[in-house]
Backbone as CSV, one residue per row, in Angstrom:
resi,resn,N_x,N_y,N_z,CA_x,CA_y,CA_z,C_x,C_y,C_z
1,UNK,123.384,115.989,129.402,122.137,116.685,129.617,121.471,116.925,128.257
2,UNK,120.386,116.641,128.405,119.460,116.957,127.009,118.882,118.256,126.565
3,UNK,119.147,118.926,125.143,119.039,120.191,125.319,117.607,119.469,124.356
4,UNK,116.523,120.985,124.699,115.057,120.739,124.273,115.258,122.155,123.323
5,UNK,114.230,121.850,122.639,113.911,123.070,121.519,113.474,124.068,122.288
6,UNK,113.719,125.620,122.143,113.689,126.784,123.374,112.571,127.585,122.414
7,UNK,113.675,128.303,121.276,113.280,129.327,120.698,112.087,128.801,119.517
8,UNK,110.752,129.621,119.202,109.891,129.013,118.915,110.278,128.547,116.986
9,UNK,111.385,129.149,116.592,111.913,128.763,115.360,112.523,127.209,115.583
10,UNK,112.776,126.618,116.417,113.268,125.628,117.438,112.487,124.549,117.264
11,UNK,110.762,124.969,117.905,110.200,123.986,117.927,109.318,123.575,116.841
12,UNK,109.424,124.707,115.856,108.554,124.885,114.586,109.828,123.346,113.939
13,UNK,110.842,123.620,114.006,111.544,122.698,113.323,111.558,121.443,113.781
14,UNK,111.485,121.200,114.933,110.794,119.733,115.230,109.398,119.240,115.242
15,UNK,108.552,120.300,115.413,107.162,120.143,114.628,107.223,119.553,113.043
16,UNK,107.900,120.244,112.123,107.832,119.704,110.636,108.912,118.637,110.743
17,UNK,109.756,118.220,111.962,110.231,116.908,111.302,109.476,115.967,111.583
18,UNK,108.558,115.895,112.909,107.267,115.110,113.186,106.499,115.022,112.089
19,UNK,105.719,116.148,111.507,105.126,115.847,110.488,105.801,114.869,109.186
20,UNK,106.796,115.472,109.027,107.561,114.941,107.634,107.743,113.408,108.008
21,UNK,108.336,112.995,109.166,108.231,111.531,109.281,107.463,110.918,109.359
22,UNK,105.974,111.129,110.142,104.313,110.892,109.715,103.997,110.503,108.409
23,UNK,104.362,111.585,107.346,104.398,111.322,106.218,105.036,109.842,105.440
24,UNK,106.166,110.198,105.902,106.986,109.158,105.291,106.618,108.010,105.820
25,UNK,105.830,107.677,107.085,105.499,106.086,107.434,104.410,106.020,106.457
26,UNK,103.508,106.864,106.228,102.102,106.889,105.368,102.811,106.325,104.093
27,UNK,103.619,107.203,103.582,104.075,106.520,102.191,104.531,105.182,101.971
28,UNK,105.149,105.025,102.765,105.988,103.231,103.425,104.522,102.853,103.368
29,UNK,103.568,102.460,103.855,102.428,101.645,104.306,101.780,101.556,102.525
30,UNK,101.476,102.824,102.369,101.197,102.882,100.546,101.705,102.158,100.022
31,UNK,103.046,102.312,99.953,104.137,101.643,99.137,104.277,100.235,99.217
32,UNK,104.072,99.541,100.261,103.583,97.879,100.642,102.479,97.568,99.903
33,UNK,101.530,98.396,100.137,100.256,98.371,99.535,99.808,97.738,98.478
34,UNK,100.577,99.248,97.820,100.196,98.834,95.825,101.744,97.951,95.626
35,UNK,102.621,97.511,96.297,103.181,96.634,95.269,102.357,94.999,95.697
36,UNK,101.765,94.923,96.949,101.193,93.788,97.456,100.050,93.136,95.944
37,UNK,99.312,94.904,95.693,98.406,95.137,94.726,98.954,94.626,93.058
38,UNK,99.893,95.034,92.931,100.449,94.614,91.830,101.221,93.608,91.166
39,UNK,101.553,92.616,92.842,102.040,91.132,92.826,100.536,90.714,91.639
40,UNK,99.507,90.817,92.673,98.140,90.307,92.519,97.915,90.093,91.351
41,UNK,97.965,91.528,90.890,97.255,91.888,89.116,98.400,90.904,88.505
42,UNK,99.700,90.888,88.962,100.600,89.695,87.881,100.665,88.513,87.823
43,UNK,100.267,88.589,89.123,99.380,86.548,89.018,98.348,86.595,88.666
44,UNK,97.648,87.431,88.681,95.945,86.598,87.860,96.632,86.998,86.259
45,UNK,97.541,88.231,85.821,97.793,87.842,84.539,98.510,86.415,84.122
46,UNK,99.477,86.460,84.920,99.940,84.534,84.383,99.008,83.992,84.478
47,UNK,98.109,83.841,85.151,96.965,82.922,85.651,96.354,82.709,84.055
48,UNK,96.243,83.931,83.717,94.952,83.846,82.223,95.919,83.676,81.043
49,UNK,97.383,83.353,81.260,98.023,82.707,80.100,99.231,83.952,79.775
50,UNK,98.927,84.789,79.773,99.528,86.126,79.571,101.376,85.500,80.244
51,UNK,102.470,85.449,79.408,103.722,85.126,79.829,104.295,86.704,80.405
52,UNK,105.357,86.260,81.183,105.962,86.985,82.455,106.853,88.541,80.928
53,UNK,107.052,88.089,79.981,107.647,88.541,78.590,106.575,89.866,78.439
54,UNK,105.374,88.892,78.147,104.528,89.700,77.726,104.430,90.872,78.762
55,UNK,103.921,90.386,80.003,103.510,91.575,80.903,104.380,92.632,81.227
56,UNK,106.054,92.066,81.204,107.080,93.096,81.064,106.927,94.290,79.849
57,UNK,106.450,93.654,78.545,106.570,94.908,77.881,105.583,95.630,77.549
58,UNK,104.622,95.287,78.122,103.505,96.069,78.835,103.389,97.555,79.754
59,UNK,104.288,96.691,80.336,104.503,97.486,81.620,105.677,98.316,81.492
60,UNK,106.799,97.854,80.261,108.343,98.676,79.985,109.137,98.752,81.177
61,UNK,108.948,97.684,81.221,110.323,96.757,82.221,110.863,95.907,81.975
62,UNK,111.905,94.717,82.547,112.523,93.784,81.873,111.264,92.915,82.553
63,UNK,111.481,91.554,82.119,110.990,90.053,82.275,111.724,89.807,83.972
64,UNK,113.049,90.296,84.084,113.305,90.074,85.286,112.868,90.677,86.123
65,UNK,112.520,91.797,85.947,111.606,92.656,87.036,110.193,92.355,87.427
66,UNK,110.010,91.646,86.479,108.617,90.636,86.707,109.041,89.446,87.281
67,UNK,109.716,89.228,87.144,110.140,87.745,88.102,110.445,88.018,89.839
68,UNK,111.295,89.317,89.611,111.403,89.687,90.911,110.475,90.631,91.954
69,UNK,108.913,90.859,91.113,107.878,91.369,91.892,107.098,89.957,91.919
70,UNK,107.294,88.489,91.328,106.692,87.803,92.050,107.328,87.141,93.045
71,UNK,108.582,87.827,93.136,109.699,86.210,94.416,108.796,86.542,95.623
């Protein structure tokens, strides 16, 4: 049998986990977003000559971390 939230301290707490997970899909969708955004900006930088080296220490990351935001 399924017990439901009674006491209104109860449902206040499944109210903010609704919200809080709302949240967290919003951030997920963001988070696709700007890295989709920031593939972008690192191909038009290779594009204009700029090496995968360079843009790493730009950015103060390794070269592989640039390799692995374009796989």
């Amino acid at each position: 049998m399924a017990k439901y939230p009674e006491s209104p301290a109860e449902q206040e707490t499944f109210r903010r986990l609704k919200e809080v997970r709302a949240q967290a899909l919003e951030h997920f969708k963001m988070a696709r977003l700007l890295h989709s955004q920031r593939r972008d900006l690192i191909r038009g930088l290779t594009a204009d000559g700029f090496s995968q080296a360079d843009i790493a220490r730009e950015m103060g990351v390794t070269r592989q971390a640039i390799q692995k935001m374009l796989a």
